[in-house]
DSSP file (Angstrom, degrees, kcal/mol; ACC not computed):
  #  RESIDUE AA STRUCTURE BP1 BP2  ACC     N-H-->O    O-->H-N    N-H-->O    O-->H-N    TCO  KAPPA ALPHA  PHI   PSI    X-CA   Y-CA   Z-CA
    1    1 A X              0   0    0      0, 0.0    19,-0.0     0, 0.0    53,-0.0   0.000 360.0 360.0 360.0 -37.8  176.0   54.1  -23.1
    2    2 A X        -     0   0    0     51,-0.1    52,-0.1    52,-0.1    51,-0.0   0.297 360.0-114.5-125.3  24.6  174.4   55.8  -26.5
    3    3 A X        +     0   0    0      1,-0.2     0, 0.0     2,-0.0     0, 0.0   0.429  55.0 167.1 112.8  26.1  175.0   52.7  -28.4
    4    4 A X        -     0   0    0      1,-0.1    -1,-0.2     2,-0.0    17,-0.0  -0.169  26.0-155.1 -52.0 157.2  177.6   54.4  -30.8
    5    5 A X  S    S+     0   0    0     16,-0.1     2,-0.2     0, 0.0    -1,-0.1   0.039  74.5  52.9-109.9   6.0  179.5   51.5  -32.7
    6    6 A X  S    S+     0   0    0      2,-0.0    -2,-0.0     0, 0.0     2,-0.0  -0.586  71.8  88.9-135.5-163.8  182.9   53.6  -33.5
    7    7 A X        -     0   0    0     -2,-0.2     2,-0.3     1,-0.1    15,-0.1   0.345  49.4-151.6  88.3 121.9  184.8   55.3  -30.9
    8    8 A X        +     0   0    0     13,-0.3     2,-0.3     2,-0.1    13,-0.2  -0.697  28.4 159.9-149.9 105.1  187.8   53.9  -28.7
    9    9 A X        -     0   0    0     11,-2.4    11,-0.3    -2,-0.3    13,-0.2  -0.897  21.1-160.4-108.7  90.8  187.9   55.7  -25.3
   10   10 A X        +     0   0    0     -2,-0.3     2,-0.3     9,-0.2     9,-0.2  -0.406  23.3 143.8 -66.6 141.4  189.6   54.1  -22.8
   11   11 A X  E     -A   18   0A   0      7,-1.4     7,-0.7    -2,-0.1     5,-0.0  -0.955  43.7 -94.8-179.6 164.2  189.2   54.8  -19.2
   12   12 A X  E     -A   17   0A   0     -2,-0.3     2,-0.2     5,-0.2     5,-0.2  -0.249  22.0-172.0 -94.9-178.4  189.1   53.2  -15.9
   13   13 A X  E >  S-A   16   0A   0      3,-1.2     3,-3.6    17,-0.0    17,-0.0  -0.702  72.0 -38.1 159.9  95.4  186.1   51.9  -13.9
   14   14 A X  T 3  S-     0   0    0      1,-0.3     3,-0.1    -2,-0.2    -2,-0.1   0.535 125.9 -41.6  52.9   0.7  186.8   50.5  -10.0
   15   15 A X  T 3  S+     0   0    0      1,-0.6    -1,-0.3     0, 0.0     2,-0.2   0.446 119.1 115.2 125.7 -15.5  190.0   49.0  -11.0
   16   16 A X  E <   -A   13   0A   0     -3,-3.6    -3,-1.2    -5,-0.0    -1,-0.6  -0.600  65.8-133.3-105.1 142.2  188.7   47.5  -14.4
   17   17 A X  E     -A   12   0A   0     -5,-0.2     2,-0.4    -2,-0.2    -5,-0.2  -0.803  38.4-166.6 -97.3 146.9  190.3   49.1  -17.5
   18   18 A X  E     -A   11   0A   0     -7,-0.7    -7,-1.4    -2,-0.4     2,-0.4  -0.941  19.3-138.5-141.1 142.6  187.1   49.9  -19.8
   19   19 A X        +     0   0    0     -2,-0.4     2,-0.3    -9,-0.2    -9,-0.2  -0.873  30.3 162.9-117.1 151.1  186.3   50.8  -23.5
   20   20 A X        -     0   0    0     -2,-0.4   -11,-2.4   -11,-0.3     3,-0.1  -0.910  46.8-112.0-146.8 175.8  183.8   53.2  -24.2
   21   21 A X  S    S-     0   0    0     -2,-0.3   -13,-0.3   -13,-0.2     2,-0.3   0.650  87.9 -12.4 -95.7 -36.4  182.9   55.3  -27.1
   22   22 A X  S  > S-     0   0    0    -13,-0.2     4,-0.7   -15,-0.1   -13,-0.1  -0.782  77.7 -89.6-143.4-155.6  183.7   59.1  -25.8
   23   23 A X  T  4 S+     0   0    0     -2,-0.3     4,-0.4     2,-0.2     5,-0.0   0.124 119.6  61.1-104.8  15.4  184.6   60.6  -22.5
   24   24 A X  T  > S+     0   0    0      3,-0.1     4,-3.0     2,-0.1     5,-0.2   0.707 104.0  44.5-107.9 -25.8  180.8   61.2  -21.8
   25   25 A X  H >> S+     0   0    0      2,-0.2     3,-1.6     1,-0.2     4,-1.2   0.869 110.2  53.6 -73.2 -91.6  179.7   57.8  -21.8
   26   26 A X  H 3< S+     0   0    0     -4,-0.7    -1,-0.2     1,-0.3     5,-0.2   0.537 117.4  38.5 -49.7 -36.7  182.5   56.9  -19.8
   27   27 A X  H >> S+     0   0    0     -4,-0.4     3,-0.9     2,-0.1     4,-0.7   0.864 114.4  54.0 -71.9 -36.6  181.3   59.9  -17.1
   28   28 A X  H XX S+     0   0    0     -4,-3.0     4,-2.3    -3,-1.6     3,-0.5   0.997 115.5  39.0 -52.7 -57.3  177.8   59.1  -17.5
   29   29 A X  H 3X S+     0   0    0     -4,-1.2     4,-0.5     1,-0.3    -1,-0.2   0.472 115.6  50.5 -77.3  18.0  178.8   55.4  -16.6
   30   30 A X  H <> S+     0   0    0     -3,-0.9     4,-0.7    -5,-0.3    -1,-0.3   0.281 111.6  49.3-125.6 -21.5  181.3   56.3  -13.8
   31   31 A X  H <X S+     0   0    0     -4,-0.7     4,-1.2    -3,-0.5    -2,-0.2   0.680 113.2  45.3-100.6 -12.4  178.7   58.6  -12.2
   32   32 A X  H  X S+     0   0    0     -4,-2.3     4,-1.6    -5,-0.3    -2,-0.1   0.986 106.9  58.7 -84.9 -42.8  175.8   55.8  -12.3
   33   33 A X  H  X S+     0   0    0     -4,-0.5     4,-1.3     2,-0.2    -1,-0.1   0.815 113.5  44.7 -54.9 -52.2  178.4   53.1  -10.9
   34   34 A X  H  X S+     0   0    0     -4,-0.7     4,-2.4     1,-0.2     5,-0.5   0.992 102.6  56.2 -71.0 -67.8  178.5   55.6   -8.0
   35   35 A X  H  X S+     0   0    0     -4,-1.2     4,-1.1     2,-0.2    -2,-0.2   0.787 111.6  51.5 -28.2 -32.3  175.1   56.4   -7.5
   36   36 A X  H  < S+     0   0    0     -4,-1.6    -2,-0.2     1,-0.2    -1,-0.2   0.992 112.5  44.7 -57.1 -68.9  174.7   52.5   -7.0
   37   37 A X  H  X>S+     0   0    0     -4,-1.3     5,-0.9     1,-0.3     4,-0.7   0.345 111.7  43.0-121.9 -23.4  176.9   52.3   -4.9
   38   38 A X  H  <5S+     0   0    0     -4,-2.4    -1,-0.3     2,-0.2    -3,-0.2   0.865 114.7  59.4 -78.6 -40.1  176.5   55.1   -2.6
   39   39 A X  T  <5S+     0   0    0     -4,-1.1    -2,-0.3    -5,-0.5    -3,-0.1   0.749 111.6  36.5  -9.2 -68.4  173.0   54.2   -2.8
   40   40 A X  T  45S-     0   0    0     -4,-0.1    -1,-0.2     2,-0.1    -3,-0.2   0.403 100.3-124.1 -73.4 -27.5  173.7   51.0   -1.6
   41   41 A X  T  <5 +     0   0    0     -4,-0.7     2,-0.2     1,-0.2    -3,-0.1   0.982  66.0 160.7  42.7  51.6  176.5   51.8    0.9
   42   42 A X      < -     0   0    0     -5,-0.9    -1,-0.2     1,-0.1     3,-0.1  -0.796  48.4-147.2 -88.5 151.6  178.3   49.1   -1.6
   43   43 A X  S    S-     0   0    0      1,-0.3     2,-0.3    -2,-0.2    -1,-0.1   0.651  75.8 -16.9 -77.8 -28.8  181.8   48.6   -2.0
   44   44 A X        -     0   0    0     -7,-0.0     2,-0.4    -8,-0.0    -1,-0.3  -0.986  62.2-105.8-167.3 171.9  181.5   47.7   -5.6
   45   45 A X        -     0   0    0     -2,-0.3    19,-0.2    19,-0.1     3,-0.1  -0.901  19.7-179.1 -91.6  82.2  179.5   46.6   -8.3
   46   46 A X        +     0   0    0     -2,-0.4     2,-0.3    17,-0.3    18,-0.2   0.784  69.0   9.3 -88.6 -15.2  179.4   42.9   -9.9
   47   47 A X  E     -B   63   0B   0     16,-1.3    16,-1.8     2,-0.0     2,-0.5  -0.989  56.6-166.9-137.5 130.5  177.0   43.3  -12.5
   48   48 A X  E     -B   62   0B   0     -2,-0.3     2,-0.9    14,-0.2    14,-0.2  -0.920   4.4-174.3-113.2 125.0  174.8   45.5  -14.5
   49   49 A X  E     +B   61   0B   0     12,-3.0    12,-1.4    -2,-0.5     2,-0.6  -0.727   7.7 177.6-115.2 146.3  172.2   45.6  -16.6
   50   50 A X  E     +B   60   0B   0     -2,-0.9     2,-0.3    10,-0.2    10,-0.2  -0.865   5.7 177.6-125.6 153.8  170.9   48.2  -18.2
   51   51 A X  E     +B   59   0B   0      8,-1.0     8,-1.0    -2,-0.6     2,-0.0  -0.927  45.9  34.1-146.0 167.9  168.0   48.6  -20.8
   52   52 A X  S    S-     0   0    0     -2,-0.3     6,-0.2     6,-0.2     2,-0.1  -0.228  72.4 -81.8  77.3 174.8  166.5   52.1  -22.6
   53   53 A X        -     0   0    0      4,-0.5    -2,-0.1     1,-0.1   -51,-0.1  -0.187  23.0-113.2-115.4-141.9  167.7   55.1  -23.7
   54   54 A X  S    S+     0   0    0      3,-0.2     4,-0.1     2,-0.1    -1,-0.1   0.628 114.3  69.1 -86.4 -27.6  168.7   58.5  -22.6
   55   55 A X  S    S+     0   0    0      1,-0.1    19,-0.0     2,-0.1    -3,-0.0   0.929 124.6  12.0 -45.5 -47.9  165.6   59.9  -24.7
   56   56 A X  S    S-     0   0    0      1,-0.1    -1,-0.1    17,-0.1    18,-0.1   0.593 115.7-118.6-113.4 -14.9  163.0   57.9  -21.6
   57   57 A X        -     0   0    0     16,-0.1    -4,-0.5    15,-0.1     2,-0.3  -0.016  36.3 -67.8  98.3 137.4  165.7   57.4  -19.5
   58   58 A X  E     - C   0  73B   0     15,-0.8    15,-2.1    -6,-0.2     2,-0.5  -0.732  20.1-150.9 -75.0 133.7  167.1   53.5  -18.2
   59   59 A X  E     +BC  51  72B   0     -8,-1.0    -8,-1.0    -2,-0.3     2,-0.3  -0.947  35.8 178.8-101.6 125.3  165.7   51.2  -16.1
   60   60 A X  E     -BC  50  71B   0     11,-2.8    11,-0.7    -2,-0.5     2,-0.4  -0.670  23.0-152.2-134.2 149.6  168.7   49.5  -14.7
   61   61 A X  E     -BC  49  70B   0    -12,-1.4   -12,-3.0    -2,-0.3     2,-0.4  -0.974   9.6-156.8-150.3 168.1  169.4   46.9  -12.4
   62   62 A X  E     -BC  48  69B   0      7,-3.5     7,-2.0    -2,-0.4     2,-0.5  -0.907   2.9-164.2-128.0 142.2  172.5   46.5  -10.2
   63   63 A X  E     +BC  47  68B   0    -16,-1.8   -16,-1.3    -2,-0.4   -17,-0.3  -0.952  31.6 118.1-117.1 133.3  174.1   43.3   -8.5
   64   64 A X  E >   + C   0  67B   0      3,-4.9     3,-2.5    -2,-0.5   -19,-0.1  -0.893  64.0  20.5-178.9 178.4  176.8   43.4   -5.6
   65   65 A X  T 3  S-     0   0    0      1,-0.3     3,-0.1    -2,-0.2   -20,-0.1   0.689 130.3 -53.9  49.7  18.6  177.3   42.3   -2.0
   66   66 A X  T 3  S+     0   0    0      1,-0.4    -1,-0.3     0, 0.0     2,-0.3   0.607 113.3 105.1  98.1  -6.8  174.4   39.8   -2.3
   67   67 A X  E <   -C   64   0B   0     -3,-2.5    -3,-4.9     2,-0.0    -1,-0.4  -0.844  62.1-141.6-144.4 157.6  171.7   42.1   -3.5
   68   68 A X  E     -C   63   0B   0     -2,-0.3     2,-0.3    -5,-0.2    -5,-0.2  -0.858  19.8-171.1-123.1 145.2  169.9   43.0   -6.4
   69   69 A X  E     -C   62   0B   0     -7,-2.0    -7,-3.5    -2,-0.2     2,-0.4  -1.000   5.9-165.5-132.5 121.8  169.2   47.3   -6.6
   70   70 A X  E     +C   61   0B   0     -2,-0.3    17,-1.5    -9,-0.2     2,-0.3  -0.931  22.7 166.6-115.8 155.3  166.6   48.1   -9.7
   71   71 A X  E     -CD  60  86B   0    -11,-0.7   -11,-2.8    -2,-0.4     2,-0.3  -0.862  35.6-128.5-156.4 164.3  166.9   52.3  -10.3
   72   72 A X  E     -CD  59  85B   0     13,-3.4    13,-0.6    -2,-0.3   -13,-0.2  -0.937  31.8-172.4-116.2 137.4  165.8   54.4  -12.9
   73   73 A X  E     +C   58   0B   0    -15,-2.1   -15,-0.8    -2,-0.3     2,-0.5  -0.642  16.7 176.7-139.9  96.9  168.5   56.9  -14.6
   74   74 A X        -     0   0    0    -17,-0.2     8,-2.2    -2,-0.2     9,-1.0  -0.820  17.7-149.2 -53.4  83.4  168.7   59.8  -16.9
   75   75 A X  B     -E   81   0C   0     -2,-0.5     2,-0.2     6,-0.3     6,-0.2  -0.260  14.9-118.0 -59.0 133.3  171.9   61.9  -17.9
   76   76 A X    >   -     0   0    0      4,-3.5     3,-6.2     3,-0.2     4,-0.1  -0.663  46.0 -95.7 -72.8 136.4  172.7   65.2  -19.0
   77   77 A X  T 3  S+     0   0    0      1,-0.3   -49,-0.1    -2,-0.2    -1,-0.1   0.682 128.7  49.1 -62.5 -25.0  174.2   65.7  -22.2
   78   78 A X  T 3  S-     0   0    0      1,-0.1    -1,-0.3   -51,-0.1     3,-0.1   0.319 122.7-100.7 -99.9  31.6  177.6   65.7  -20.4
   79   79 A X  S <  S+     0   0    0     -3,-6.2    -3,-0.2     1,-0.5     3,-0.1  -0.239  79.9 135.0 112.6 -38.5  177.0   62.4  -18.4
   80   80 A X        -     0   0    0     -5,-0.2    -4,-3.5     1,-0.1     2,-0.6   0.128  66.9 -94.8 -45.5 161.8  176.2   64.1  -15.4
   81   81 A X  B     +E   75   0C   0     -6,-0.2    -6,-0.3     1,-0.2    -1,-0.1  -0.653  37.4 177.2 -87.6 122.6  172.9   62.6  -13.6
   82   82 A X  S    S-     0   0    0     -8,-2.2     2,-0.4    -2,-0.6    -7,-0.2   0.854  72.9  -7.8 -91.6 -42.3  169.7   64.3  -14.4
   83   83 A X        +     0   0    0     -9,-1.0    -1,-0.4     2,-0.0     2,-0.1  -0.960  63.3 174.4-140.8 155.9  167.1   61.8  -12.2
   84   84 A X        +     0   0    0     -2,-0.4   -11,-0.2   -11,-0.2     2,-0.2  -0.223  14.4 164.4 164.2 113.1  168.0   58.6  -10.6
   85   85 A X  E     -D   72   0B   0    -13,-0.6   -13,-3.4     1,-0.2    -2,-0.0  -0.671  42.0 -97.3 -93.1 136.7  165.6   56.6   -8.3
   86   86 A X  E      D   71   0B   0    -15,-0.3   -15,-0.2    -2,-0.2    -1,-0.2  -0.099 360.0 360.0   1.2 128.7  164.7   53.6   -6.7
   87   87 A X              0   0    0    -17,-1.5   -16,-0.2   -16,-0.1    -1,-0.1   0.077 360.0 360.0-116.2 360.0  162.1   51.3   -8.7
């Protein structure tokens, strides 16, 4: 999530064991994964992409059930969601 290259934070994700760089990328990306998904009133999430940074904020888009979901999101420096919209 802030494109660190060191780091080994381990942590779990739907079911998925996941590496991440601290324990705030790994809440930042565990709180967006929800925001899809309540969003969506999805059960899960098969793909993401995401592009940007936290500086402008990401324009993201999200695959699952059959559907494609594009959002905009921003975090707070401890992952929590500062904006996150519909595009």
């Amino acid at each position: 999530m802030c494109d660190a290259t060191w780091g080994e934070h381990w942590d779990e994700v739907d079911g998925q064991r996941m590496l991440f760089c601290c324990d705030i990328c790994a809440a930042a990306f565990k709180n967006m994964i929800s925001a899809v998904k309540k969003a969506n009133s999805w059960s899960r999430v098969d793909s993401l992409h995401i592009a940007g940074n936290n500086g402008t904020g990401r324009k993201c888009t999200a695959s699952g059930e059959g559907s494609d979901f594009k959002f905009y999101v921003k975090f707070y420096n401890d992952g929590s969601i500062l904006d996150f919209h519909k595009l």
